[in-house]
N, C-alpha and C positions, 0 to 999 in steps of 0.2 A: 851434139856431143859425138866424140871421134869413136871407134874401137880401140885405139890405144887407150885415153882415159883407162877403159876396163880393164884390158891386158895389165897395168900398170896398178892397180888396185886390186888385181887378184893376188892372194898368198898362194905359195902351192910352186911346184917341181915341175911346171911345164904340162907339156901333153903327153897322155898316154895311148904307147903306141905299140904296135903286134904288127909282126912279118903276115905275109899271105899267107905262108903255111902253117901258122899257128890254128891248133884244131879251135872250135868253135865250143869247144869242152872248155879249153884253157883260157879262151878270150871272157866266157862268161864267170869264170872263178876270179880273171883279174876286177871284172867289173862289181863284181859280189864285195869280192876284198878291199877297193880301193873306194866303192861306194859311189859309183859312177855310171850314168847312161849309157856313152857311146867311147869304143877305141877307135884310133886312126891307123889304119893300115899299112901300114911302111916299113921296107924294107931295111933300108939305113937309117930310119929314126928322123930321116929330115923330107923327104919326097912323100905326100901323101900317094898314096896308091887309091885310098877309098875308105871307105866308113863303117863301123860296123857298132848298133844300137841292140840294148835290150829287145827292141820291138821286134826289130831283124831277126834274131834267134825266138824270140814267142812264138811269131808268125812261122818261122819254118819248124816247128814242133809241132805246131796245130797242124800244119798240111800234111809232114812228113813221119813223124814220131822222133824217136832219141835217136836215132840212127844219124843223125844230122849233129852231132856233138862229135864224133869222129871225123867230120868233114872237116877243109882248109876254112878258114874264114874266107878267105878270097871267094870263094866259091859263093857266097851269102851278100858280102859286101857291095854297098850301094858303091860303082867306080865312076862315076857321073857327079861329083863332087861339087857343090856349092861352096864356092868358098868366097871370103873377102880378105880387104888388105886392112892393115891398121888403120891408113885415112878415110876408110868407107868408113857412113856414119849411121848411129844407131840404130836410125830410123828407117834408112834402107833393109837395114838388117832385119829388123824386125818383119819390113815387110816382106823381105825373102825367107824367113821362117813361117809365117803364117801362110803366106800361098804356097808356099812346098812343103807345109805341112809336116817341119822335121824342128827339133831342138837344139840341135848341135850345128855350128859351124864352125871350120877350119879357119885360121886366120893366117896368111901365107903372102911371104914376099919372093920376090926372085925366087920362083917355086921350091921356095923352102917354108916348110911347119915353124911358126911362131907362136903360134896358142894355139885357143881355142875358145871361141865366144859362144855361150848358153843361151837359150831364151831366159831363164831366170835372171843372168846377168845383163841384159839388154832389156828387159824391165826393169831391173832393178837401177839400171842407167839412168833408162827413163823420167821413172817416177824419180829421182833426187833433181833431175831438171828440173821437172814440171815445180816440186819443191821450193826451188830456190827463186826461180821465176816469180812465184805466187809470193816470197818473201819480202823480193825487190819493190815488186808494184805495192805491196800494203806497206814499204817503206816509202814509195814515191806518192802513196795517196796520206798518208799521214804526214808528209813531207821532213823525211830525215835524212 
Protein backbone atom coordinates (compact mmCIF):
# COMPACT_ATOMS: atom_id res chain seq x y z
CA UNK A 1 0.00 0.00 0.00
CA UNK A 2 1.11 3.50 -1.33
CA UNK A 3 0.79 6.88 1.15
CA UNK A 4 -1.49 8.24 -1.26
CA UNK A 5 -4.15 5.32 -0.33
CA UNK A 6 -4.05 7.18 3.20
CA UNK A 7 -3.66 10.79 2.15
CA UNK A 8 -6.85 9.97 0.11
CA UNK A 9 -8.97 8.45 2.91
CA UNK A 10 -8.17 11.10 5.44
CA UNK A 11 -11.17 13.60 6.09
CA UNK A 12 -9.84 16.82 7.42
CA UNK A 13 -8.33 20.52 5.89
CA UNK A 14 -4.77 19.47 5.11
CA UNK A 15 -1.74 20.04 7.41
CA UNK A 16 -1.37 22.26 10.25
CA UNK A 17 1.17 24.60 10.00
CA UNK A 18 2.97 27.68 12.21
CA UNK A 19 5.66 30.28 10.86
CA UNK A 20 9.06 29.92 12.82
CA UNK A 21 8.15 32.72 14.74
CA UNK A 22 5.21 31.63 16.24
CA UNK A 23 5.86 31.41 20.08
CA UNK A 24 5.81 27.89 21.36
CA UNK A 25 2.92 29.29 23.68
CA UNK A 26 0.82 29.59 20.62
CA UNK A 27 1.84 26.51 18.70
CA UNK A 28 0.84 24.35 21.83
CA UNK A 29 -2.72 26.07 22.22
CA UNK A 30 -3.25 25.28 18.34
CA UNK A 31 -2.29 21.83 19.13
CA UNK A 32 -4.58 21.73 22.41
CA UNK A 33 -7.44 23.14 20.12
CA UNK A 34 -7.17 21.29 17.03
CA UNK A 35 -6.38 18.03 19.14
CA UNK A 36 -3.22 17.16 17.39
CA UNK A 37 0.47 15.89 18.24
CA UNK A 38 2.76 17.72 15.99
CA UNK A 39 2.74 21.26 13.65
CA UNK A 40 4.69 21.78 10.60
CA UNK A 41 6.76 24.67 10.50
CA UNK A 42 6.30 26.81 7.49
CA UNK A 43 6.58 30.00 6.55
CA UNK A 44 4.25 30.23 3.46
CA UNK A 45 2.21 27.19 4.38
CA UNK A 46 3.85 25.09 1.64
CA UNK A 47 7.86 24.70 2.45
CA UNK A 48 8.30 22.76 5.45
CA UNK A 49 10.87 24.49 7.53
CA UNK A 50 10.59 21.58 10.40
CA UNK A 51 8.55 19.93 12.95
CA UNK A 52 7.37 20.69 16.04
CA UNK A 53 5.66 17.65 18.51
CA UNK A 54 3.95 17.86 21.91
CA UNK A 55 6.97 15.91 23.12
CA UNK A 56 9.23 18.74 21.83
CA UNK A 57 7.63 21.40 24.01
CA UNK A 58 7.30 18.59 27.30
CA UNK A 59 10.95 17.95 26.83
CA UNK A 60 12.04 21.57 26.91
CA UNK A 61 9.66 22.42 29.99
CA UNK A 62 11.27 19.61 31.85
CA UNK A 63 14.87 21.06 31.05
CA UNK A 64 14.12 24.63 30.97
CA UNK A 65 10.75 25.62 32.90
CA UNK A 66 7.93 27.99 31.10
CA UNK A 67 10.19 30.44 30.00
CA UNK A 68 10.38 28.29 26.85
CA UNK A 69 6.51 29.15 25.82
CA UNK A 70 7.87 32.85 24.95
CA UNK A 71 10.42 31.34 22.55
CA UNK A 72 9.98 31.15 18.45
CA UNK A 73 9.09 27.44 17.73
CA UNK A 74 11.96 27.63 15.31
CA UNK A 75 14.05 27.55 18.07
CA UNK A 76 12.65 23.94 19.45
CA UNK A 77 11.84 22.50 16.02
CA UNK A 78 13.16 19.23 14.82
CA UNK A 79 14.69 21.14 11.07
CA UNK A 80 16.18 17.67 10.04
CA UNK A 81 12.99 16.59 8.60
CA UNK A 82 12.02 13.03 7.60
CA UNK A 83 9.81 13.06 5.17
CA UNK A 84 8.28 10.86 2.21
CA UNK A 85 6.40 11.14 -1.06
CA UNK A 86 2.89 9.93 -1.75
CA UNK A 87 4.51 6.79 -3.84
CA UNK A 88 6.66 5.73 -0.72
CA UNK A 89 5.02 2.80 0.76
CA UNK A 90 3.62 2.02 4.00
CA UNK A 91 5.95 -0.06 5.16
CA UNK A 92 8.82 1.96 4.59
CA UNK A 93 7.09 4.42 6.51
CA UNK A 94 6.64 2.66 9.16
CA UNK A 95 9.86 1.63 9.44
CA UNK A 96 11.22 5.14 9.18
CA UNK A 97 8.95 5.94 12.21
CA UNK A 98 9.99 3.25 14.43
CA UNK A 99 13.84 3.63 14.07
CA UNK A 100 13.46 7.44 14.38
CA UNK A 101 11.39 6.99 16.97
CA UNK A 102 8.82 9.89 15.94
CA UNK A 103 4.98 9.81 14.89
CA UNK A 104 4.50 12.40 12.49
CA UNK A 105 5.66 12.45 8.91
CA UNK A 106 5.53 15.15 6.30
CA UNK A 107 4.35 14.02 3.03
CA UNK A 108 5.98 16.33 0.38
CA UNK A 109 6.33 16.68 -3.40
CA UNK A 110 8.31 19.08 -5.47
CA UNK A 111 9.29 20.43 -1.89
CA UNK A 112 5.95 21.33 -1.22
CA UNK A 113 3.69 20.14 2.11
CA UNK A 114 0.93 17.65 0.92
CA UNK A 115 -0.15 16.03 4.09
CA UNK A 116 0.80 14.46 6.72
CA UNK A 117 1.09 10.66 7.46
CA UNK A 118 0.62 9.42 11.38
CA UNK A 119 1.88 6.28 12.74
CA UNK A 120 -1.76 5.53 13.67
CA UNK A 121 -2.68 6.08 10.09
CA UNK A 122 0.18 3.83 8.75
CA UNK A 123 -1.04 1.13 11.04
CA UNK A 124 -4.12 1.56 10.50
CA UNK A 125 -3.03 1.19 6.65
CA UNK A 126 -1.51 -1.59 7.62
CA UNK A 127 -3.63 -3.86 9.51
CA UNK A 128 -6.73 -3.36 6.69
CA UNK A 129 -3.98 -4.98 4.26
CA UNK A 130 -3.09 -7.63 6.45
CA UNK A 131 -7.22 -7.88 6.55
CA UNK A 132 -7.97 -8.19 3.21
CA UNK A 133 -5.05 -10.46 2.54
CA UNK A 134 -6.37 -12.95 5.09
CA UNK A 135 -9.83 -12.57 3.27
CA UNK A 136 -8.63 -13.43 -0.25
CA UNK A 137 -6.68 -16.70 0.94
CA UNK A 138 -9.83 -18.06 3.13
CA UNK A 139 -11.56 -17.29 -0.13
CA UNK A 140 -9.02 -18.99 -2.22
CA UNK A 141 -8.90 -22.05 0.32
CA UNK A 142 -12.58 -22.36 0.37
CA UNK A 143 -12.47 -21.92 -3.33
CA UNK A 144 -14.66 -18.93 -4.24
Amino acid sequence: MLVRAILNSKSGSGVVTVKTSTSVADAAKILSEKRIGTVVVSDDGETPAGILSERDIVRELAKSGSGCLTQAVSTYMTSELVTCTSDSSVQDVLAQMTEGRFRHMPVVEDGKLIGIVTLGDAVKAQLAEVAMEKDALAGMIMGH
